[in-house]
C-alpha positions as CSV (number, residue, x, y, z in Angstrom):
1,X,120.0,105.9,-42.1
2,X,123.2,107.1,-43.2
3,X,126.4,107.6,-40.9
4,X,128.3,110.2,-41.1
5,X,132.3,110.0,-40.5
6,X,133.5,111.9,-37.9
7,X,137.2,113.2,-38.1
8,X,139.3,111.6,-35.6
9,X,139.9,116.0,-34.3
10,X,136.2,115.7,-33.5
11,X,136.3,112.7,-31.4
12,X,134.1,113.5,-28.0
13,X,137.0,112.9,-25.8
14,X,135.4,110.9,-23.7
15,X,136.9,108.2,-21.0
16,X,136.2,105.1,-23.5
17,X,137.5,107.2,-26.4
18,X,140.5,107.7,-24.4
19,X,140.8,104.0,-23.6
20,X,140.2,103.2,-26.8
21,X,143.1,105.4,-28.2
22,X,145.1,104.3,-24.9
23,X,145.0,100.7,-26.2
24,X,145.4,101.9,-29.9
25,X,149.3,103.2,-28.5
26,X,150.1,100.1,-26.4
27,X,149.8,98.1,-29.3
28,X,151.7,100.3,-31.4
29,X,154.4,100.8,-29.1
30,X,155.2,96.9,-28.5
31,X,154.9,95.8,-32.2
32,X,158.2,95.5,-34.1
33,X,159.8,98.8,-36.3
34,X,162.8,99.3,-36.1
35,X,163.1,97.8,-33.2
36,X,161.6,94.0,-32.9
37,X,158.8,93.1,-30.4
38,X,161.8,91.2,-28.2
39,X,163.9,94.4,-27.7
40,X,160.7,96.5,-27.1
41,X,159.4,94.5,-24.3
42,X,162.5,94.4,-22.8
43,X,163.2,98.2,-22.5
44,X,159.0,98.4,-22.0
45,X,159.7,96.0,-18.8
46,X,162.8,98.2,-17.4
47,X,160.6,101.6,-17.4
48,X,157.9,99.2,-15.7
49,X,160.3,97.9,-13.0
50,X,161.3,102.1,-12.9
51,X,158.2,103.2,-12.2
52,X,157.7,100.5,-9.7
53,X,154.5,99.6,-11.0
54,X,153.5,95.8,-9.7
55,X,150.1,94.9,-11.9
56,X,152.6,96.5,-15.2
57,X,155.6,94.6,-13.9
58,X,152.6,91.2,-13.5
59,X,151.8,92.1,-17.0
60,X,155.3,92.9,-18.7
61,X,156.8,89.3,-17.3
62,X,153.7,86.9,-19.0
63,X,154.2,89.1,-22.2
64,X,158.4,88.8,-22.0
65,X,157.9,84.8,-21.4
66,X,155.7,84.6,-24.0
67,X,158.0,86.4,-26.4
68,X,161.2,84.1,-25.2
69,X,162.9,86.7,-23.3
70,X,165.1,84.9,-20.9
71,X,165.7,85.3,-16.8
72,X,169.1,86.7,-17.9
73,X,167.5,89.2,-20.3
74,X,165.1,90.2,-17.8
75,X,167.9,90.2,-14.9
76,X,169.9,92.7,-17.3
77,X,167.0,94.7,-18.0
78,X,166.0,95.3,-14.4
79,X,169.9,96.5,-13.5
80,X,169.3,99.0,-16.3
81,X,166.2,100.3,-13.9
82,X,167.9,99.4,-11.1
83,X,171.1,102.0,-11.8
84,X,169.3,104.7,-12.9
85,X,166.7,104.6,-10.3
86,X,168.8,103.9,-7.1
87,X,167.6,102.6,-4.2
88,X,163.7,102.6,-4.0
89,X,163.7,101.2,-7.4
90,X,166.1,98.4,-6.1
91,X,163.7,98.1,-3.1
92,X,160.6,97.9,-5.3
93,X,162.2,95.3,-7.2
94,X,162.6,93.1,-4.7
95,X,159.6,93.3,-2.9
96,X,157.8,92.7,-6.3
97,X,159.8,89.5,-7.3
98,X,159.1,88.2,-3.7
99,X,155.8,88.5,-4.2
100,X,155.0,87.3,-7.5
101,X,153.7,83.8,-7.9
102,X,156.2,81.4,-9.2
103,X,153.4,78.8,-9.3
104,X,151.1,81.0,-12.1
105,X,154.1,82.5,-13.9
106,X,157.1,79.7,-13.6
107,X,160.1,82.0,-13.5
108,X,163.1,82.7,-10.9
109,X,163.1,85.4,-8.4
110,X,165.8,87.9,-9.2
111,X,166.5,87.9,-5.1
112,X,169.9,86.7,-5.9
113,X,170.6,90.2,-7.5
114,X,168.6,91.5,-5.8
115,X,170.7,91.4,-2.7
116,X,173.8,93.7,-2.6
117,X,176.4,93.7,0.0
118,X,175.7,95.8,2.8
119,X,177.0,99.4,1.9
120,X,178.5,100.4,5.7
121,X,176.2,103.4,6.9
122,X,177.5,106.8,8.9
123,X,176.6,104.8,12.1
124,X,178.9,101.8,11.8
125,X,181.6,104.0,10.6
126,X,181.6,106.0,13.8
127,X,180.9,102.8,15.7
128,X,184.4,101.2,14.0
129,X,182.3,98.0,12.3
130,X,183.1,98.5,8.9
């Protein structure tokens, strides 16, 4: 019996198609172009620690280690997040590190810039502590 091609428009559209074609643009997106594998993971891994996603951000830091990136890379790439996403994405950040198993994945927790100074609130203004 002879199969007959079906054109990618005609696809059925259904969920495992659209994993399949999910995958299909993962891989894609992280392989090198014009931009190497390294410099993709690391912008891929600041839009994960952006959209505060903790199985992504899991994911992102076994791929980054296995691709070299360093704790400094990483750190940098998280303050890119971090600036443009304010505080919850700060917040997310540091929950997430906390909880991420340094015994499974050896890597340093970014709690030491992860913790600002203390920006003085309305309260202790009006209370004279700042």
């Amino acid at each position: 019996m002879l199969r007959r091609c079906v054109p990618k428009c005609q696809r059925d559209g259904s969920a495992a198609e659209s994993q399949k074609a999910f995958a299909a643009l993962i891989k894609s997106v992280q392989s090198a172009g014009a931009l190497n594998e390294k410099t993709k993971e690391l912008i891929l891994f600041s839009l994960v620690v952006g959209s505060r996603c903790q199985p992504c951000l899991e994911a992102h830091l076994r791929r980054a280690r296995a691709l070299g990136i360093t704790q400094a890379e990483l750190d940098e790439a998280a303050w890119c997040a971090i600036a443009l996403g304010g505080a919850p994405v700060k917040m997310f950040t540091r929950k997430a590190w906390s909880g991420f198993n340094p015994a499974s994945q050896p890597i340093q927790a970014l709690n030491n810039i992860m913790y600002l100074p203390a920006v003085p609130t309305f309260a202790s203004k009006q209370q004279g502590t700042m």
